[in-house]
FIDOVEX-849162 format. One record per residue: x, y, z of N, C-alpha, C in turn. Coordinates in steps of 0.05 Angstrom, whole numbers, padded with zeros to 5 digits, always signed. Layout:
// FIDOVEX-849162
XYZXYZXYZ;...
//
This chain:
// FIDOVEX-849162
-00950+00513-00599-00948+00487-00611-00974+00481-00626;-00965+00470-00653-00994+00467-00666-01010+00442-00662;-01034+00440-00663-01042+00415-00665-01031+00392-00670;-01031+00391-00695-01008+00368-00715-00981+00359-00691;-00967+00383-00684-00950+00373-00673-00958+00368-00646;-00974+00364-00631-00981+00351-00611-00988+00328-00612;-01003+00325-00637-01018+00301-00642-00988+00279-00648;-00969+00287-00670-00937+00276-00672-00926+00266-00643;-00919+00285-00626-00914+00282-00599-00918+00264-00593;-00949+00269-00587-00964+00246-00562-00961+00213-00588;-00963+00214-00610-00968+00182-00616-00935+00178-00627;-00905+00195-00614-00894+00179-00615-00879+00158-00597;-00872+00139-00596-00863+00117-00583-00848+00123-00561;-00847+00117-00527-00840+00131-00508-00812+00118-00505;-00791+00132-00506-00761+00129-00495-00765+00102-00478;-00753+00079-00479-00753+00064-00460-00726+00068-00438;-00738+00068-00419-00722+00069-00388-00692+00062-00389;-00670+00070-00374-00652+00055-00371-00640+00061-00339;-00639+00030-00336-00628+00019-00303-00598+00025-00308;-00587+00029-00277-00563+00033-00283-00554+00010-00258;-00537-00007-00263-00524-00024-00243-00488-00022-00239;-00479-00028-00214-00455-00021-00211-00451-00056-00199;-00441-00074-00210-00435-00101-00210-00413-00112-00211;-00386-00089-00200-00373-00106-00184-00362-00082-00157;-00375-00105-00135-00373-00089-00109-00360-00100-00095;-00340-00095-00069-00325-00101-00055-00336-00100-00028;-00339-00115-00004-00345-00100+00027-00313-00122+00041;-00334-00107+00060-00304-00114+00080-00301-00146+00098;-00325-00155+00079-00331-00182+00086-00307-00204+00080;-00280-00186+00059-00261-00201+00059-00234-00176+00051;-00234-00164+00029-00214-00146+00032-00228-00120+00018;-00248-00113+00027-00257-00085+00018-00265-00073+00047;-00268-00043+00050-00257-00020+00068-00291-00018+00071;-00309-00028+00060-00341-00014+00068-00359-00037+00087;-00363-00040+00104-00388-00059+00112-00405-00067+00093;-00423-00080+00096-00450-00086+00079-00476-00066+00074;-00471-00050+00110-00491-00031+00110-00484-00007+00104;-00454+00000+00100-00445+00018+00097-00452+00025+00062;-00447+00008+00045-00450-00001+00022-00476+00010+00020;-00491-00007+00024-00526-00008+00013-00537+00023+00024;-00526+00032+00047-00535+00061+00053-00527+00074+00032;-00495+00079+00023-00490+00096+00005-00502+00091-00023;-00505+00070-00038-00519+00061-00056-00549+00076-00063;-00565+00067-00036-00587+00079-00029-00593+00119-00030;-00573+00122-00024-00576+00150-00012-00565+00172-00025;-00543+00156-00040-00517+00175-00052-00520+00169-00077;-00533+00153-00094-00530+00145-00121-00562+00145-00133;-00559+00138-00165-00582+00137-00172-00577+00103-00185;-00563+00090-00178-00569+00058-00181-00589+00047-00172;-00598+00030-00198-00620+00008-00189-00614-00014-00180;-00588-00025-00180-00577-00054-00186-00559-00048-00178;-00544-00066-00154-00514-00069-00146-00508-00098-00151;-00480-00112-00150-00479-00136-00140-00447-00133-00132;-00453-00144-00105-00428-00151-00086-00421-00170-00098;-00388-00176-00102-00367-00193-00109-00343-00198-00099;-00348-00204-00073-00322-00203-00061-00303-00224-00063;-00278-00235-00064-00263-00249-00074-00268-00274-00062;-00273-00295-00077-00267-00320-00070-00300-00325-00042;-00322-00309-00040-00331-00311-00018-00360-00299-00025;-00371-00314-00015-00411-00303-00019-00424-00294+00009;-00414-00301+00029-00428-00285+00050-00441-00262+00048;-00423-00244+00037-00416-00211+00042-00448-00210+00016;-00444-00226+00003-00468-00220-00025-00491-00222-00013;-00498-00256+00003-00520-00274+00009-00528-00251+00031;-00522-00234+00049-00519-00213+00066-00520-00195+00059;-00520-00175+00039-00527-00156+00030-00556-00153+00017;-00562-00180-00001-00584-00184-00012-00610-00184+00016;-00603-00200+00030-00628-00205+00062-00627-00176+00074;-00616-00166+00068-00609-00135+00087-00633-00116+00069;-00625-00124+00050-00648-00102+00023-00668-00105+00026;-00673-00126+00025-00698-00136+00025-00709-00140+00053;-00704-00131+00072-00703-00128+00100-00714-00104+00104;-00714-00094+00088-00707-00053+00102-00723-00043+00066;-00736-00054+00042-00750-00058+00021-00730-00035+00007;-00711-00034+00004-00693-00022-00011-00699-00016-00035;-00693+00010-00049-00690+00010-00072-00676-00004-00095;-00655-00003-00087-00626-00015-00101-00635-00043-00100;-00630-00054-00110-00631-00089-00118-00601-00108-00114;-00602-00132-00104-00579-00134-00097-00574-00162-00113;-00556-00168-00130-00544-00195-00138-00528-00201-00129;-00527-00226-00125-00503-00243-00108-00487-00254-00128;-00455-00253-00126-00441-00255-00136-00411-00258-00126;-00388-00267-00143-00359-00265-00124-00345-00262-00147;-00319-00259-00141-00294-00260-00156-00277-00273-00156;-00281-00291-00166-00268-00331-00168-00235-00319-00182;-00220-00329-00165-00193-00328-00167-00181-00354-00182;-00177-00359-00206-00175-00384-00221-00141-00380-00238;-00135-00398-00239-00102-00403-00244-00098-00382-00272;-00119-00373-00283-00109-00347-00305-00121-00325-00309;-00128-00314-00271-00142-00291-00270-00168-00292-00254;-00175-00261-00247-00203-00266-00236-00223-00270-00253;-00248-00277-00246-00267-00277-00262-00299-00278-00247;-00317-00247-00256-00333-00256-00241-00359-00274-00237;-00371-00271-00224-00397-00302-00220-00415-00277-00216;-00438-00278-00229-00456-00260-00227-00486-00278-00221;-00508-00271-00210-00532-00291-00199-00526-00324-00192;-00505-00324-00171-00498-00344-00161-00503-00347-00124;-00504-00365-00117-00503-00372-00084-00483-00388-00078;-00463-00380-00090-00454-00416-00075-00416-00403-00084;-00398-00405-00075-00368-00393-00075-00356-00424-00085;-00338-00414-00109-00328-00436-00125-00297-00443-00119;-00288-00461-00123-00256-00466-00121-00238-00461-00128;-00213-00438-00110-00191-00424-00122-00182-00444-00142;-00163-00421-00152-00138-00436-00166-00145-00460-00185;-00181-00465-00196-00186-00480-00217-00173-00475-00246;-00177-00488-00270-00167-00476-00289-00195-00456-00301;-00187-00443-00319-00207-00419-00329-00228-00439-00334;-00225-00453-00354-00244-00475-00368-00259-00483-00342;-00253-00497-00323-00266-00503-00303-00289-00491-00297;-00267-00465-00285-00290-00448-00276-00315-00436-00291;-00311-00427-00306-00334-00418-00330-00345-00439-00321;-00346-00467-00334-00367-00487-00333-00385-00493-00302;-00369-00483-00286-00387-00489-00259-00400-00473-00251;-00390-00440-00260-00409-00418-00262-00436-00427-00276;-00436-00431-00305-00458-00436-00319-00472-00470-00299;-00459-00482-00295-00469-00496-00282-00492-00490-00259;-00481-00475-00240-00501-00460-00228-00523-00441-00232;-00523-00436-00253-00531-00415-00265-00534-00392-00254;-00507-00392-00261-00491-00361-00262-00478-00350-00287;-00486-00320-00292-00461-00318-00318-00433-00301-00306;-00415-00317-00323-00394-00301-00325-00378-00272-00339;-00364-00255-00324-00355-00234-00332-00319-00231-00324;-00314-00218-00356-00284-00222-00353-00273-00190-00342;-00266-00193-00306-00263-00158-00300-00233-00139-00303;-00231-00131-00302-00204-00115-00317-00189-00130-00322;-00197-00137-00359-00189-00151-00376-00159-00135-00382;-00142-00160-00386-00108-00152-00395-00086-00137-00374;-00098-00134-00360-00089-00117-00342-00062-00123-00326;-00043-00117-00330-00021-00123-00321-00015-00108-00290;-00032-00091-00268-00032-00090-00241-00043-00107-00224;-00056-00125-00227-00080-00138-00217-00082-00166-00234;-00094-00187-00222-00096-00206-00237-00113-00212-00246;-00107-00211-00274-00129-00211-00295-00124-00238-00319;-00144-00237-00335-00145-00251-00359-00130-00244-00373;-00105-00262-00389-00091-00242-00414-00105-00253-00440;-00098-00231-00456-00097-00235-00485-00103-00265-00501;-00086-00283-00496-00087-00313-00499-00111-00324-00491;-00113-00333-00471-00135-00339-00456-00163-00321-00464;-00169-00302-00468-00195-00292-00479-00188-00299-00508;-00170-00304-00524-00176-00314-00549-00174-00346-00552;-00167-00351-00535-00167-00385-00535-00201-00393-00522;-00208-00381-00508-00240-00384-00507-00258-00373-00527;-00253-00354-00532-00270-00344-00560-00258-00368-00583;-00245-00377-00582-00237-00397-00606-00251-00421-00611;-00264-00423-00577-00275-00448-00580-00309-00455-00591;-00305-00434-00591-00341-00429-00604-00361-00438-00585;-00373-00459-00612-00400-00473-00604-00398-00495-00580;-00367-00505-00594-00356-00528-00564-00364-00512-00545;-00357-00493-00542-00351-00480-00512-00374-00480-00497;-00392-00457-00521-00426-00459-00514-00435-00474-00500;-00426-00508-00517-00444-00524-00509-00432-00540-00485;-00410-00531-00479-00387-00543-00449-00392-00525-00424;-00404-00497-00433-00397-00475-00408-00381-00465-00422;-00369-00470-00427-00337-00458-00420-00340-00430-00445;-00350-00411-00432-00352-00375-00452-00360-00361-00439;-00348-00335-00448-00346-00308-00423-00388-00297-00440;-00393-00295-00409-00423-00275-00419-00419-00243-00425;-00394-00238-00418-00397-00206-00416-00361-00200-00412;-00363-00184-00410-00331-00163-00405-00336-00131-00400;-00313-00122-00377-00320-00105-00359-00303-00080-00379;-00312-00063-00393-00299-00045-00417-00294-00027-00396;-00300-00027-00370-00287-00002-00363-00288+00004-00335;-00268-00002-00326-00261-00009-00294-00244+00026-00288;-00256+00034-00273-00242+00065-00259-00216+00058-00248;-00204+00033-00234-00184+00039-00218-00164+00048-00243;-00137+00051-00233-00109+00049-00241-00103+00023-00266;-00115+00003-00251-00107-00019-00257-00116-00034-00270;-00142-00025-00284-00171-00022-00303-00160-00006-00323;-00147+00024-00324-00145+00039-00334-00117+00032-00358;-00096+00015-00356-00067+00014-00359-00073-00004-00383;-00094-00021-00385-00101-00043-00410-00135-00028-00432;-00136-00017-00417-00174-00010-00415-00174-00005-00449;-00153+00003-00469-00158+00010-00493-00154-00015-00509;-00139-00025-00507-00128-00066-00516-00150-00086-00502;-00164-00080-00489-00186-00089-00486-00207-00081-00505;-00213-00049-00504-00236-00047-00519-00234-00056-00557;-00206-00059-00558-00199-00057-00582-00202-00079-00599;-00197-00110-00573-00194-00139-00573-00225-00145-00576;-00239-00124-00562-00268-00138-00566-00287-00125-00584;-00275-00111-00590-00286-00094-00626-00286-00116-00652;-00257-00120-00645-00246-00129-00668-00269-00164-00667;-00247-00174-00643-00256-00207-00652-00280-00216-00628;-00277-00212-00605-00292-00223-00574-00327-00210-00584;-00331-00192-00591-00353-00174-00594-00377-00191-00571;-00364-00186-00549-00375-00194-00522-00396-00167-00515;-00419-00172-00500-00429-00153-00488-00417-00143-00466;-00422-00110-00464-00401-00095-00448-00418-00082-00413;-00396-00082-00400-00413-00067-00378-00387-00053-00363;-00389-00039-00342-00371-00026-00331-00376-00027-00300;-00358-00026-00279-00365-00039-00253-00340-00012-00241;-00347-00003-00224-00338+00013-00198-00304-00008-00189;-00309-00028-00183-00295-00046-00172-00284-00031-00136;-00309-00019-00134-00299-00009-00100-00300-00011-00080;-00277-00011-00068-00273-00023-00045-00284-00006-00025;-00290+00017-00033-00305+00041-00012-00322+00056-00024;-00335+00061-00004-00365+00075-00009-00367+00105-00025;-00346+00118-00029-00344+00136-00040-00340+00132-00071;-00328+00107-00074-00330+00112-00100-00345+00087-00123;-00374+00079-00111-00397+00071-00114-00406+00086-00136;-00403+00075-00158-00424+00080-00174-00409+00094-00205;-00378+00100-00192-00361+00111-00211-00353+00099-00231;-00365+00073-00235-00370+00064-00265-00392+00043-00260;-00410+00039-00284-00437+00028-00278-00449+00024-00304;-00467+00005-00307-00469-00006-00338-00499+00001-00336;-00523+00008-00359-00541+00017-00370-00550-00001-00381;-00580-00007-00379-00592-00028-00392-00623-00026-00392;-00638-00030-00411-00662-00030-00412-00681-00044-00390;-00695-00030-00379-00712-00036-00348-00696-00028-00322;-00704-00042-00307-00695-00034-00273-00687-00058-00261;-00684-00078-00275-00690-00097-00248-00658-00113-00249;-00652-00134-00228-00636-00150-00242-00636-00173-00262;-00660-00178-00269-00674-00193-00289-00671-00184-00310;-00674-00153-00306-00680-00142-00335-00651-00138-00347;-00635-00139-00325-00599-00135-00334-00595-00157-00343;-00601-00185-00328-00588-00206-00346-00603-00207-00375;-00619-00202-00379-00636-00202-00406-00618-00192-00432;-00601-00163-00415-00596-00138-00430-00565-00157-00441;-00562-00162-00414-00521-00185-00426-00536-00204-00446;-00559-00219-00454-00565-00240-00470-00562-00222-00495;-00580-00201-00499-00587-00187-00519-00568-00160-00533;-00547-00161-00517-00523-00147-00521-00532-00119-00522;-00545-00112-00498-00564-00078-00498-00548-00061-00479;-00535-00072-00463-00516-00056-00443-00499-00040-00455;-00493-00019-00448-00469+00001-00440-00452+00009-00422;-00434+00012-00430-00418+00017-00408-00411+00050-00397;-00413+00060-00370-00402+00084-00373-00386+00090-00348;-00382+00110-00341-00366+00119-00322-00335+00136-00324;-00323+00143-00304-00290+00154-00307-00273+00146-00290;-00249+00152-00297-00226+00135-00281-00226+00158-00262;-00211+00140-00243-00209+00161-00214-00185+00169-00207;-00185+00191-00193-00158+00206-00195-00145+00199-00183;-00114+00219-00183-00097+00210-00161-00100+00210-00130;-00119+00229-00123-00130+00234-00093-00158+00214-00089;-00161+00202-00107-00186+00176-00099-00165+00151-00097;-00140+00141-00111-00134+00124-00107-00116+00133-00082;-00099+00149-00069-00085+00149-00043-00103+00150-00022;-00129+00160-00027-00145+00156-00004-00159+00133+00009;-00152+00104-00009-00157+00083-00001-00122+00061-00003;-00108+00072-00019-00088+00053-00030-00077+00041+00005;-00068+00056+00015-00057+00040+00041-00075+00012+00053;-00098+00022+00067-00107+00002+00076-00119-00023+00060;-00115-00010+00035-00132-00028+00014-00116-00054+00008;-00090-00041+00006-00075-00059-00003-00060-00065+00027;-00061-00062+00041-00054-00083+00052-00071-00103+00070;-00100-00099+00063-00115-00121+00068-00116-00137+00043;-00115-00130+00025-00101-00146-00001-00086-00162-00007;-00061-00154-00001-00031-00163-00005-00034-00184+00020;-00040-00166+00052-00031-00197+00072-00049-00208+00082;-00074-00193+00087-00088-00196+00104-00109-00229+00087;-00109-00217+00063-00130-00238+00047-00109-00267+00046;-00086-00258+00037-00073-00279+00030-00065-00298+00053;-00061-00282+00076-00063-00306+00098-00085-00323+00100;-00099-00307+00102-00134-00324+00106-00129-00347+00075;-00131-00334+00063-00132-00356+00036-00114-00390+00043;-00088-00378+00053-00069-00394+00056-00074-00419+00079;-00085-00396+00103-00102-00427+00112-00110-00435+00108;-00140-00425+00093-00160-00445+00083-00147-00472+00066;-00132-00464+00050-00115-00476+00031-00108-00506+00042;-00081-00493+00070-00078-00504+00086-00093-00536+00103;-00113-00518+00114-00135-00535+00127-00148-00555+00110;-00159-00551+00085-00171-00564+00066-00152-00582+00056;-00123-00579+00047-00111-00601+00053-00107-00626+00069;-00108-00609+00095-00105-00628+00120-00117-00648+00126;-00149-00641+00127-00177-00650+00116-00168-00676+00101;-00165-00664+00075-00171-00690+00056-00137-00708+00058;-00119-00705+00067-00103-00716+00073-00108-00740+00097;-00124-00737+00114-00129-00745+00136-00150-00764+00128;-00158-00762+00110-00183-00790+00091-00163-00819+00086;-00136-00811+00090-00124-00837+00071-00104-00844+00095;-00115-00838+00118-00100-00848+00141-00120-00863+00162;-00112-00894+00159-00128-00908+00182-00125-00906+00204;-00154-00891+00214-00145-00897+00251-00143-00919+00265;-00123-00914+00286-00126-00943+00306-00143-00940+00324;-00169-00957+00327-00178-00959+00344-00175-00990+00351;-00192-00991+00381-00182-01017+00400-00209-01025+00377;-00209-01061+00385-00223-01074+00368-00257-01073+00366;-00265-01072+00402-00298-01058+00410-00300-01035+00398;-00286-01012+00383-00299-00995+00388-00306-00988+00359;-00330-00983+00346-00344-00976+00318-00324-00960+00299;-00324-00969+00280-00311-00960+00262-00325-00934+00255;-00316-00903+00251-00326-00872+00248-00330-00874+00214;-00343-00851+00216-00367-00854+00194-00337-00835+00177;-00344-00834+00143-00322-00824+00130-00328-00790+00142;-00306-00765+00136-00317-00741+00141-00332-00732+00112;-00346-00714+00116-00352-00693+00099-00334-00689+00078;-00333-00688+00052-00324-00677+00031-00319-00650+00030;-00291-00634+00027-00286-00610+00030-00295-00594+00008;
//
């Protein structure tokens, strides 16, 4: 090597770094097959992720709990808290949030209480006709709304170009195609797994390491997406139990809550009898 070209070398500009995060995770904190520790071990041990974030449906424990665990034990992996808000036209996820939002809102809603919190939103296996997703309509009826929207909340921060399951996989081209053309949303790709084995099998790239530096990368539209769909012997090796903590196990739980929270605020518009000495009870808590 000659001089000259050393001297070229050394004064040119160094590659900047790229983090890799896997941001949408499942534990078994509601219908996914991994613990919290099970998770963050394999993360830790089995992958080269910098950045995870747990999203488990409708619920922040499993996140708020994963994050204290990391940082417990000074983890590599970084943990964002996050869920997967179940809203009357699809999931949608909540990314740097604390706080689990209200099923069955309308989309508009939700977006706005995400940003409210400040959280951004992500639209995850977009179109998707196995799973409940965002259709077609609905991501163009929010992209329609522009600046309103901007300035209401109400607009997707990102979209998931590439979800490994089955069910990710069946729309995954009408997605990328919808956000070429008109959405030209920043992209990322998420595992969406419910087990530890298949952590990390899609995962989004972004300039730095941190989770800071990811939300930076969704502002600045620097992310990529990568990863592969998973085969037939990755999906039978979870499909049983998966789905049916899915199908009954969640939906019962949901249905009480449902239930109960009704009951609750039903029970606000009914006067008790009490005898005349005895103090009128304070209103309850707001559900």
């Amino acid at each position: 090597m000659t001089d000259r070209q050393s001297a070229n070398e050394s004064a040119s500009p160094p590659v900047p770094s790229r983090g890799r995060a896997d941001v949408h995770l499942h534990t078994d904190t509601v219908d996914g097959l991994q613990s919290v520790t099970e998770l963050l071990d394999y993360a830790e041990d089995q992958t080269d992720l910098d950045v995870v974030a747990i999203t488990d449906h409708d619920a922040i424990r499993g996140a708020l709990e994963a994050r204290e665990r990391a940082a417990q034990r000074n983890s590599r992996v970084q943990v964002i808290t996050g869920t997967e808000v179940t809203t009357r036209h699809g999931h949608l996820l909540a990314l740097f949030v604390e706080q689990e939002f209200p099923m069955l809102k309308t989309m508009d809603a939700t977006l706005a209480a995400i940003h409210e919190a400040g959280g951004i939103a992500i639209v995850p296996h977009p179109m998707s006709w196995l799973t409940t997703s965002l259709g077609e309509r609905t991501l163009r009826r929010i992209h329609a709304l522009g600046g309103a929207g901007q300035r209401s909340g109400v607009y997707f921060d990102a979209i998931e170009m590439l979800n490994p399951s089955v069910a990710g996989r069946v729309a995954c081209r009408r997605a990328r195609d919808l956000n070429r053309t008109l959405l030209h949303l920043p992209v990322m790709a998420g595992s969406d797994a419910h087990s530890s084995s298949l952590i990390g099998s899609a995962y989004t790239t972004f300039p730095g390491r941190t989770p800071d530096d990811l939300r930076v990368a969704f502002a600045a539209h620097t992310t990529q997406a990568h990863g592969r769909f998973w085969d037939f012997n990755e999906h039978r090796a979870i499909a049983g139990a998966s789905l049916y903590k899915a199908w009954v196990l969640v939906p019962a739980r949901k249905a009480r809550e449902v239930a109960g929270k009704f009951s609750v605020r039903s029970s606000e518009f009914e006067e008790p009898r009490l005898p005349r000495s005895d103090p009128r009870p304070s209103n309850p808590e707001p559900c």
